[in-house]
VOBA-484378 format. One record per atom (N, C-alpha, C): residue in three letters; atom name; x, y, z; residue number from 0. Coordinates in steps of 0.001 Angstrom, whole numbers. Example, Ala and Ser with C-alpha at 12.3 -4.5 7.8 and 13.67 -1.06 7.14 Angstrom:
2
(atom "ala","N",(13190,-5690,7800),0)
(atom "ala","CA",(12300,-4500,7800),0)
(atom "ala","C",(13200,-3300,7800),0)
(atom "ser","N",(12850,-2250,7080),1)
(atom "ser","CA",(13670,-1060,7140),1)
(atom "ser","C",(12900,30,7870),1)
***
This chain:
148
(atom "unk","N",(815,-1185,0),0)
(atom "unk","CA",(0,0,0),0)
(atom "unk","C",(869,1263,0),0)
(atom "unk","N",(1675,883,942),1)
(atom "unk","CA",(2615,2474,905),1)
(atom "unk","C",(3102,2452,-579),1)
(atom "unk","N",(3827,1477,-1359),2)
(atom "unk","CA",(4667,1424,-2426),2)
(atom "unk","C",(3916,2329,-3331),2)
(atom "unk","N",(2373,1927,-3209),3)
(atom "unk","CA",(1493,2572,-4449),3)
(atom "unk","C",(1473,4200,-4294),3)
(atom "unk","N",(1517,4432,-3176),4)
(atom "unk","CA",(1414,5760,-2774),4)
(atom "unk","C",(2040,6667,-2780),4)
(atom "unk","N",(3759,5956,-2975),5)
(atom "unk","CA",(4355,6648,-3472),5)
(atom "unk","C",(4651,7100,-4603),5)
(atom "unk","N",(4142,5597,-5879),6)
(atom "unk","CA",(3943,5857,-6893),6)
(atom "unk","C",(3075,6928,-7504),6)
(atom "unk","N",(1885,7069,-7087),7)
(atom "unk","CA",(997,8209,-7438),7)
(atom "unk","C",(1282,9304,-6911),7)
(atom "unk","N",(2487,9525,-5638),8)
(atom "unk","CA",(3217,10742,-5523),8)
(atom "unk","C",(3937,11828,-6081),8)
(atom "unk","N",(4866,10532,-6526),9)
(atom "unk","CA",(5879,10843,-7478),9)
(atom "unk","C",(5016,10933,-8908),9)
(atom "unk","N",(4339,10755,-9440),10)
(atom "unk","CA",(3380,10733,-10478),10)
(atom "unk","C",(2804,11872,-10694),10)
(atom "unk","N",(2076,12243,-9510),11)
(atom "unk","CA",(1869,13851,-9271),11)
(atom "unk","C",(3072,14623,-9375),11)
(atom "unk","N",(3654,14920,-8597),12)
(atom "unk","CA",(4974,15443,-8868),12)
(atom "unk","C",(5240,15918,-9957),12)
(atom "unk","N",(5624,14775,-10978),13)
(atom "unk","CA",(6269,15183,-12332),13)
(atom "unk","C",(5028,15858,-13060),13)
(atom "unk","N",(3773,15733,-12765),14)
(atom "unk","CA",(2810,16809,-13587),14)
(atom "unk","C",(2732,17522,-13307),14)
(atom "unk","N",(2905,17946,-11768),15)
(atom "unk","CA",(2884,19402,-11193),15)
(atom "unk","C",(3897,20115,-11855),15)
(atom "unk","N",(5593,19423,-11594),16)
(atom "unk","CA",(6413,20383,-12521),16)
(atom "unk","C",(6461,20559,-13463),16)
(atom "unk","N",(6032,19667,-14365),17)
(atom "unk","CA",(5779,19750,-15942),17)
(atom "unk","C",(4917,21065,-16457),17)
(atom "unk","N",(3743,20804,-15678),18)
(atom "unk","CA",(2679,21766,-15770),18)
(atom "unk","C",(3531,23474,-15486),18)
(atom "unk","N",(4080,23591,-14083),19)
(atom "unk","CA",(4551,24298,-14180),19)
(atom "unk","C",(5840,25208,-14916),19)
(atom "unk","N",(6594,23822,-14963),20)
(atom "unk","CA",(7485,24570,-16067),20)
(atom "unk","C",(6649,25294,-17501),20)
(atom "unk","N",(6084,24544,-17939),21)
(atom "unk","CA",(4980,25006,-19360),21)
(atom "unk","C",(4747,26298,-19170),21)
(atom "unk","N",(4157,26974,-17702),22)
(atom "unk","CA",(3925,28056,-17759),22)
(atom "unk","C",(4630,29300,-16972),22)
(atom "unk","N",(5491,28786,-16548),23)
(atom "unk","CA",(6525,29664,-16186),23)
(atom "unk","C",(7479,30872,-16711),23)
(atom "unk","N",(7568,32161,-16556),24)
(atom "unk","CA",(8276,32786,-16968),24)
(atom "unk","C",(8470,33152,-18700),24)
(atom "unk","N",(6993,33594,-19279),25)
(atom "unk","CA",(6615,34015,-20106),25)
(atom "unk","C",(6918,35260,-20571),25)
(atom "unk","N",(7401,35132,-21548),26)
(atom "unk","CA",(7574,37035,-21733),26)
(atom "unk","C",(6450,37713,-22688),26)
(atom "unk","N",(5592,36579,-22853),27)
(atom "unk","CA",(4261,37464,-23932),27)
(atom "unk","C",(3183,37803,-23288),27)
(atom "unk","N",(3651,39411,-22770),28)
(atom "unk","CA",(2936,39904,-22206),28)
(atom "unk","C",(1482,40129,-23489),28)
(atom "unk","N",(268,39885,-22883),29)
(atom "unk","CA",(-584,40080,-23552),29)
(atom "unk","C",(-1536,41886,-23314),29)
(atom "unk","N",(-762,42995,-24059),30)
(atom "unk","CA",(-1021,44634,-24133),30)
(atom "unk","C",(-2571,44706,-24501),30)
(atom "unk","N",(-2909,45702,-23944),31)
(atom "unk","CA",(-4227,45828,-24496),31)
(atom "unk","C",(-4189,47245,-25726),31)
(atom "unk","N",(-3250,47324,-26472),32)
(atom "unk","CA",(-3024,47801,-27908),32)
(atom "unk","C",(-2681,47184,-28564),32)
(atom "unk","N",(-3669,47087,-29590),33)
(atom "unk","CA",(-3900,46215,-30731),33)
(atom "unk","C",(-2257,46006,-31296),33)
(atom "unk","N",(-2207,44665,-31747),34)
(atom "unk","CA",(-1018,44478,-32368),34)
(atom "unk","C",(-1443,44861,-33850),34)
(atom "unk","N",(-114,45081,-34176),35)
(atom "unk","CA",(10,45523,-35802),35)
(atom "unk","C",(1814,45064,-35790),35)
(atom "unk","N",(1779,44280,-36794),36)
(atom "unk","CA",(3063,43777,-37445),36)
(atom "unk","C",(3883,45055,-37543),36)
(atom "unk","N",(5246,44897,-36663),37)
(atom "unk","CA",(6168,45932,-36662),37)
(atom "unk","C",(7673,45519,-36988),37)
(atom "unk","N",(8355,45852,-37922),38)
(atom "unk","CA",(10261,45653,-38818),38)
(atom "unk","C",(10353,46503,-39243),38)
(atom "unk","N",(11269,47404,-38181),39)
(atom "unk","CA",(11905,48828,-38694),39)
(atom "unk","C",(13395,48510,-38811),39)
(atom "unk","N",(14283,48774,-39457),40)
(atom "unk","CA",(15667,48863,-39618),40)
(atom "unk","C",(16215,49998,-40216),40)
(atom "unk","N",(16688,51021,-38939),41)
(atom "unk","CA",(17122,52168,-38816),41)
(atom "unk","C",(18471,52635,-38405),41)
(atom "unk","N",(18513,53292,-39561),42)
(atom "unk","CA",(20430,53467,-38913),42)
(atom "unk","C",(20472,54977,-38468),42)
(atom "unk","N",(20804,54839,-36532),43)
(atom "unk","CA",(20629,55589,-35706),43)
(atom "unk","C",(21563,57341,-36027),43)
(atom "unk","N",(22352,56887,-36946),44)
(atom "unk","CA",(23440,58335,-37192),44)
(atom "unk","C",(22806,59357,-38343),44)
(atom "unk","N",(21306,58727,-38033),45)
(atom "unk","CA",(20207,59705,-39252),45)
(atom "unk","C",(19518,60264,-38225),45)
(atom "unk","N",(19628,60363,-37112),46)
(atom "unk","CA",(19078,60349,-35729),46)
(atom "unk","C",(19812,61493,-34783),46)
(atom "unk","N",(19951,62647,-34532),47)
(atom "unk","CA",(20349,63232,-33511),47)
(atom "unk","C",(20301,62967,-31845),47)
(atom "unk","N",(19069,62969,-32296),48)
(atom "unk","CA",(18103,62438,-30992),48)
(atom "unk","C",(18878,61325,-29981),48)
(atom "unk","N",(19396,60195,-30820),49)
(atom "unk","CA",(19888,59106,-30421),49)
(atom "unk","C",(21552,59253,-30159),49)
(atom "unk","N",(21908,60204,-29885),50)
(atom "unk","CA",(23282,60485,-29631),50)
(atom "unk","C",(23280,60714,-28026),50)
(atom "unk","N",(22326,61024,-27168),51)
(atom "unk","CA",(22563,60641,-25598),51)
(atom "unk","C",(21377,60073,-24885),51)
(atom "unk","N",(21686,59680,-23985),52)
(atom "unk","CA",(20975,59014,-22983),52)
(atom "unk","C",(19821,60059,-23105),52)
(atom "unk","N",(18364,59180,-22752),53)
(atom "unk","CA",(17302,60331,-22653),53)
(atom "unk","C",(16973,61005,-24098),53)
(atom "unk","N",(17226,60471,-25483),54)
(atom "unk","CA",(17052,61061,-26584),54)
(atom "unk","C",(15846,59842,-27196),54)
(atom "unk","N",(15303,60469,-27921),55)
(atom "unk","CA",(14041,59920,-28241),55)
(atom "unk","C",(13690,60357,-29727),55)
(atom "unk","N",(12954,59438,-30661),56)
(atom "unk","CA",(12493,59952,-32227),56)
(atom "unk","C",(10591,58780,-31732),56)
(atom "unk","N",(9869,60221,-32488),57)
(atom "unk","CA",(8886,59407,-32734),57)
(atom "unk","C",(8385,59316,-34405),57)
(atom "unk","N",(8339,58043,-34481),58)
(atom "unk","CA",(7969,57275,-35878),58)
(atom "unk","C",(6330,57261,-36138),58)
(atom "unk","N",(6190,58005,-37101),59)
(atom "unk","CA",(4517,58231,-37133),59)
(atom "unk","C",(3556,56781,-37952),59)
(atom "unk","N",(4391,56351,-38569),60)
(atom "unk","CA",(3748,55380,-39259),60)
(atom "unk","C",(4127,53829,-39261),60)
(atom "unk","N",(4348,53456,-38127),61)
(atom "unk","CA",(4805,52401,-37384),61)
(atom "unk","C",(3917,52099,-36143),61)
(atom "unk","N",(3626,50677,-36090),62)
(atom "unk","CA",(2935,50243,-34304),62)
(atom "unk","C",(1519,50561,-34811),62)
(atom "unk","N",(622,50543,-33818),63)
(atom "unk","CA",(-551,51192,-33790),63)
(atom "unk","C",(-826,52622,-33711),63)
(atom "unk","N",(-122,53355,-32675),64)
(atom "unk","CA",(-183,54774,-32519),64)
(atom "unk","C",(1370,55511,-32679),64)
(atom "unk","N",(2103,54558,-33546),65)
(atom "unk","CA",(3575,55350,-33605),65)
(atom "unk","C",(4523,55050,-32934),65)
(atom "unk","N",(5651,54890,-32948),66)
(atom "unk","CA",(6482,54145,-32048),66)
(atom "unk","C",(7802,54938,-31669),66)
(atom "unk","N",(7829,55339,-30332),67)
(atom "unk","CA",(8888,56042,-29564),67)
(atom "unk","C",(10094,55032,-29349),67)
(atom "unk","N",(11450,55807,-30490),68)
(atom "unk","CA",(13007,54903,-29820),68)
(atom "unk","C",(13411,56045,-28951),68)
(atom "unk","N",(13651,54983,-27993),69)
(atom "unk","CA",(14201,56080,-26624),69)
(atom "unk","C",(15609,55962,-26347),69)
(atom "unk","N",(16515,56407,-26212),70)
(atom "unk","CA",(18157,55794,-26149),70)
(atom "unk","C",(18173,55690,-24651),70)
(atom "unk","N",(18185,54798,-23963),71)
(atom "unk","CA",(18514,54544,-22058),71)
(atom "unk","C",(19368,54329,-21897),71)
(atom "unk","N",(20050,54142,-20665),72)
(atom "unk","CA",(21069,54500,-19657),72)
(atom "unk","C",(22034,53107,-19755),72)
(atom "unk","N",(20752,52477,-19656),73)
(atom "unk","CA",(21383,50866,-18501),73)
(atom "unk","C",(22125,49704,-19399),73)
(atom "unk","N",(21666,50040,-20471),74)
(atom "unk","CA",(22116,48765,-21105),74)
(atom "unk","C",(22987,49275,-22487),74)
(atom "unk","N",(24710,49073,-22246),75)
(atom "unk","CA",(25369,49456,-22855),75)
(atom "unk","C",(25596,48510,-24589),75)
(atom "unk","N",(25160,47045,-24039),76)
(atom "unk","CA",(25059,46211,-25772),76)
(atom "unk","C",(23562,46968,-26266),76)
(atom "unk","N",(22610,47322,-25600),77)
(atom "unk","CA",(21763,47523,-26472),77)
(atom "unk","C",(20678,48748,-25719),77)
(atom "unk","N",(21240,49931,-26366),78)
(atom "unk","CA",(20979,51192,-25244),78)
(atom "unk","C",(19490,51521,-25630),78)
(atom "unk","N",(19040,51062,-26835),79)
(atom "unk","CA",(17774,51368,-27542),79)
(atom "unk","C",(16214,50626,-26708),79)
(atom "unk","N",(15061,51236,-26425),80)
(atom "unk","CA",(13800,50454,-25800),80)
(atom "unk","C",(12651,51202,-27036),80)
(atom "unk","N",(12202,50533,-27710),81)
(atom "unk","CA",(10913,51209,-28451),81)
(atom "unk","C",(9332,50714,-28062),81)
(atom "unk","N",(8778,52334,-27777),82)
(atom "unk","CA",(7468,51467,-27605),82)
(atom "unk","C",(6416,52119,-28170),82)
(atom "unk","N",(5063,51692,-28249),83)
(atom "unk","CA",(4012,51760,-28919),83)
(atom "unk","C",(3599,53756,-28243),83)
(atom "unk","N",(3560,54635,-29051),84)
(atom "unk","CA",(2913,55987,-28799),84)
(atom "unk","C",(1861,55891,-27967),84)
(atom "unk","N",(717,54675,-28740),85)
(atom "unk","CA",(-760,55026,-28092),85)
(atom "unk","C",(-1029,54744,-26359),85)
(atom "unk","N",(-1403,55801,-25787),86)
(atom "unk","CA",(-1729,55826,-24618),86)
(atom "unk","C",(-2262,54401,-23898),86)
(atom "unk","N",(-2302,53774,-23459),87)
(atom "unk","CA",(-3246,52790,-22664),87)
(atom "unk","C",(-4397,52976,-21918),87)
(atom "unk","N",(-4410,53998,-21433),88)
(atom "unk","CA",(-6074,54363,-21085),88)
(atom "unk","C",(-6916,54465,-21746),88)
(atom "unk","N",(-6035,55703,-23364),89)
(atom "unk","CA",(-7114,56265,-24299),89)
(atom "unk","C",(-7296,55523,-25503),89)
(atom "unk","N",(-6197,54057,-25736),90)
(atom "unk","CA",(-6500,53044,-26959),90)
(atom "unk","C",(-7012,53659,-28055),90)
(atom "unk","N",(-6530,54938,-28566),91)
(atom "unk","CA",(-6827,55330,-29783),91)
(atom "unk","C",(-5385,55266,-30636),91)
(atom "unk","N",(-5752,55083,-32213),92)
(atom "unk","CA",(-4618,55716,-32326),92)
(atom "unk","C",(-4277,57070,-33095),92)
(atom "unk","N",(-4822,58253,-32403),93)
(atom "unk","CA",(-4679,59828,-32383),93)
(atom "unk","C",(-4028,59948,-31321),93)
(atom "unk","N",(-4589,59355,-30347),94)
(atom "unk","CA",(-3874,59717,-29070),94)
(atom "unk","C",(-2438,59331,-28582),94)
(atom "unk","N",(-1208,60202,-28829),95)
(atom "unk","CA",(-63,59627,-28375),95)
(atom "unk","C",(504,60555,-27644),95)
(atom "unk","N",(1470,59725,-26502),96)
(atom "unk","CA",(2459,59798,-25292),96)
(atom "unk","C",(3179,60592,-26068),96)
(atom "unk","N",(3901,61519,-25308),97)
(atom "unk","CA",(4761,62233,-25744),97)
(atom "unk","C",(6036,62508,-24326),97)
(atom "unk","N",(7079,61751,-25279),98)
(atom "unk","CA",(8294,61144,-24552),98)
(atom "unk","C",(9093,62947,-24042),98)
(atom "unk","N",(9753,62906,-22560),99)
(atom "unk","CA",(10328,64305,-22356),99)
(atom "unk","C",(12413,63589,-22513),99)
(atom "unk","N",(12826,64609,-21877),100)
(atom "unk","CA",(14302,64709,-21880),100)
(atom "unk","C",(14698,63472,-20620),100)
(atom "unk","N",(13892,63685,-19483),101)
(atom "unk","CA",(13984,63007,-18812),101)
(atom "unk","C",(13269,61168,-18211),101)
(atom "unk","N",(13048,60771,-19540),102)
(atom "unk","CA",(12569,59769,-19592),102)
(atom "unk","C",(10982,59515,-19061),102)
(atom "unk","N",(10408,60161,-19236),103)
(atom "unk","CA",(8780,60178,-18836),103)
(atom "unk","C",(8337,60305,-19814),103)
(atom "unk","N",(7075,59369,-20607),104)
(atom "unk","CA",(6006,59755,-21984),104)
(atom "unk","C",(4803,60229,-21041),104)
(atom "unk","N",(4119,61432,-21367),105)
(atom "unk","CA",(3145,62049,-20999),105)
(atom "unk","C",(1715,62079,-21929),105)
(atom "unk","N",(737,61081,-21337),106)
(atom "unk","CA",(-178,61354,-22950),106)
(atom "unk","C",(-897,63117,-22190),106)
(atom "unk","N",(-1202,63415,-23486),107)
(atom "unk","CA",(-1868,64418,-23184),107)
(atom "unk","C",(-3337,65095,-23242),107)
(atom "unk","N",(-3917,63241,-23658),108)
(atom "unk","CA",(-5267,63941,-22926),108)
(atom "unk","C",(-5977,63412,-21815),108)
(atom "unk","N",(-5336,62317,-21301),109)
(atom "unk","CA",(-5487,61739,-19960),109)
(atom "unk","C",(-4412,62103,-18462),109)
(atom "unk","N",(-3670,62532,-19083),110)
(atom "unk","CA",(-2181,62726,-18046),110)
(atom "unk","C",(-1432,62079,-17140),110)
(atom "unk","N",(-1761,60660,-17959),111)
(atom "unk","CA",(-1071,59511,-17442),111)
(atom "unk","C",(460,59709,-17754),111)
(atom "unk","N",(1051,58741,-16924),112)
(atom "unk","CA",(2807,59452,-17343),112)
(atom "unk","C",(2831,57763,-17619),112)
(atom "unk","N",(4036,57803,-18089),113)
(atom "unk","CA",(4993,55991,-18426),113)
(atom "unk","C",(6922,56182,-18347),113)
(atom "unk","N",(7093,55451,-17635),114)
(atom "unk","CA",(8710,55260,-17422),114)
(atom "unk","C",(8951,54540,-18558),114)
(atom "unk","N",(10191,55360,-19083),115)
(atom "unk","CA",(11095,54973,-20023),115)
(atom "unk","C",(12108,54134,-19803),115)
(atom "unk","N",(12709,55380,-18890),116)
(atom "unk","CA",(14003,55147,-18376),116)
(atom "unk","C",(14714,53449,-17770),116)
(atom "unk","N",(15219,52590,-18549),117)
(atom "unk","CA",(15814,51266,-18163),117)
(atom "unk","C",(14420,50621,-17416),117)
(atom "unk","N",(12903,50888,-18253),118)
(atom "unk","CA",(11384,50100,-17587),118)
(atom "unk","C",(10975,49425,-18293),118)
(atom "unk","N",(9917,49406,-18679),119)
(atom "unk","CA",(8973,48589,-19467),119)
(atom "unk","C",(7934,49535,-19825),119)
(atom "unk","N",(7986,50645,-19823),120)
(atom "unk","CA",(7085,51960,-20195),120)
(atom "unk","C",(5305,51546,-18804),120)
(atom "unk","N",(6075,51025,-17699),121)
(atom "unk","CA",(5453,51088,-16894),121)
(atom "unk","C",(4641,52232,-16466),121)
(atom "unk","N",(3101,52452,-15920),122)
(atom "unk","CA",(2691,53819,-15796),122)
(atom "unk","C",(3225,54024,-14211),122)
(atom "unk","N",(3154,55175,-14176),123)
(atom "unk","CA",(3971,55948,-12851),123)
(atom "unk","C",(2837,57067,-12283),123)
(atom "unk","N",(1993,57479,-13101),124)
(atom "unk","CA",(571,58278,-12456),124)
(atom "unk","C",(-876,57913,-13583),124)
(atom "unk","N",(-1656,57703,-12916),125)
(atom "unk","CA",(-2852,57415,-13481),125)
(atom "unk","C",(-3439,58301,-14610),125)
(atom "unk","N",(-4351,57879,-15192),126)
(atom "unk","CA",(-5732,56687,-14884),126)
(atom "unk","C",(-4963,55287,-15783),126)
(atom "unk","N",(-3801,55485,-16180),127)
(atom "unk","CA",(-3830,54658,-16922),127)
(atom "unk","C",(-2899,53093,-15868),127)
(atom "unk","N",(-3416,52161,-16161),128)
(atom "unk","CA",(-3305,51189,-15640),128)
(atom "unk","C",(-1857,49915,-16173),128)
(atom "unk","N",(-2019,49868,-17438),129)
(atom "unk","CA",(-1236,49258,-17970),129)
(atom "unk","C",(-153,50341,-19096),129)
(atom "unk","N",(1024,48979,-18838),130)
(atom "unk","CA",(1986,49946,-19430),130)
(atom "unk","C",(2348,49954,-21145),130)
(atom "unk","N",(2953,50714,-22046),131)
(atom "unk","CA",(2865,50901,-23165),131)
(atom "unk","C",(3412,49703,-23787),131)
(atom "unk","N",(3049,49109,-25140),132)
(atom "unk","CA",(3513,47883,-25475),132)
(atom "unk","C",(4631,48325,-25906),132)
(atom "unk","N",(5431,47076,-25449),133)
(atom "unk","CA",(6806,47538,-25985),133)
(atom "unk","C",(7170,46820,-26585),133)
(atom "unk","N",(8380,46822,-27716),134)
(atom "unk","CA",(9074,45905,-29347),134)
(atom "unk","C",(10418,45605,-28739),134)
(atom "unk","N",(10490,44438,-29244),135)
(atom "unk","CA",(11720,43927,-29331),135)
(atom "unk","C",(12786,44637,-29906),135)
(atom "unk","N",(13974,45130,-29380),136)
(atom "unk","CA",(15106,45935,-30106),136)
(atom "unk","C",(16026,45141,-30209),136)
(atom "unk","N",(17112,45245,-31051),137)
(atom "unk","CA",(18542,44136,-31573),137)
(atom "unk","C",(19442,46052,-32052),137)
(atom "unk","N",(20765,46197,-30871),138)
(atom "unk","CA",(20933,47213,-31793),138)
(atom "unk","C",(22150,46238,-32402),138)
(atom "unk","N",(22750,46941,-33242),139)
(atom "unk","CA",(24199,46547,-34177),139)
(atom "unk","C",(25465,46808,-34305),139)
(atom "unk","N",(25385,48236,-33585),140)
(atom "unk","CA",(26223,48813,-33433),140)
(atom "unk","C",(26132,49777,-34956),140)
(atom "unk","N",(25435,49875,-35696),141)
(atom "unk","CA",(25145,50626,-36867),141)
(atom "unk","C",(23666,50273,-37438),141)
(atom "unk","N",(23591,49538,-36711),142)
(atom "unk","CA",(21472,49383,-37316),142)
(atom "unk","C",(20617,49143,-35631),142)
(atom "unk","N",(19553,49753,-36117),143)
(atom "unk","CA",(18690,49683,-34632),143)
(atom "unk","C",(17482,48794,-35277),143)
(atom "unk","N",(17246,47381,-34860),144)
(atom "unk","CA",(16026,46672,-35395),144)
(atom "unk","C",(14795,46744,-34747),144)
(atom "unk","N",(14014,47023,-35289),145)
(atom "unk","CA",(12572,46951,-33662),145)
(atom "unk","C",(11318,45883,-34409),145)
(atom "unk","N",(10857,45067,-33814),146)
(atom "unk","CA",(10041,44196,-34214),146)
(atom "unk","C",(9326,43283,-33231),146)
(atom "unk","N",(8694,42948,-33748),147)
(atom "unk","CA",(7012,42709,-32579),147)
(atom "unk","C",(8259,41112,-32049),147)
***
């Protein structure tokens, strides 16, 4: 009796971790701005903007509501974070964040703020709840790639 019991222990076990590994440590965050297929390949020395920390270009016809490259601090292989313009409260796409010097996007008709700076365009003052979708970057050292 015990033997069996351990069998269906250990049985459990390996589905529990199985199960859990499966869902562990996901990075697809699911945004509530609409996806739209995004492959930009931009070479940053067309870019002023992108010459210091805290420099920013917004791309009008990219993403859903436009897509902010922000140059950050923290990460010296790949200093570039791009993310989606459109606000998260206001899910339009007229409505876009507008990135400052100091790493804060401000939309401006809700006055929600979002961290730039080495984040996840996390919000930092309300109403808005969730943070801006953000793209995958690859820089090159002469090309900046951004893609869903």
């Amino acid at each position: 009796m015990f033997h069996l019991s351990r069998k269906i222990y250990s049985s459990i076990l390996i589905v529990f971790f199985i199960l859990a590994g499966t869902n562990a440590c996901k990075d697809d965050y699911n945004s509530i701005i609409p996806y739209v297929y995004v492959n930009m390949n931009i070479n940053p020395t067309n870019f002023i903007e992108f010459n210091i920390p805290g420099g920013s270009y917004y791309f009008s016809n990219q993403g859903y509501g436009g897509i902010i490259i922000f140059r950050d601090l923290t990460d010296n292989a790949n200093p570039f974070l791009a993310f989606d313009a459109a606000c998260t409260h206001e899910i339009s796409t007229t409505t876009r964040v507008v990135a400052n010097d100091s790493g804060i996007a401000t939309c401006p008709v809700c006055k929600s703020q979002f961290i730039l700076f080495g984040g996840n365009g996390s919000p930092i003052k309300g109403p808005a709840s969730e943070p801006l979708r953000q793209y995958k970057t690859t820089y090159t050292g002469s090309r900046i790639i951004v893609s869903n």
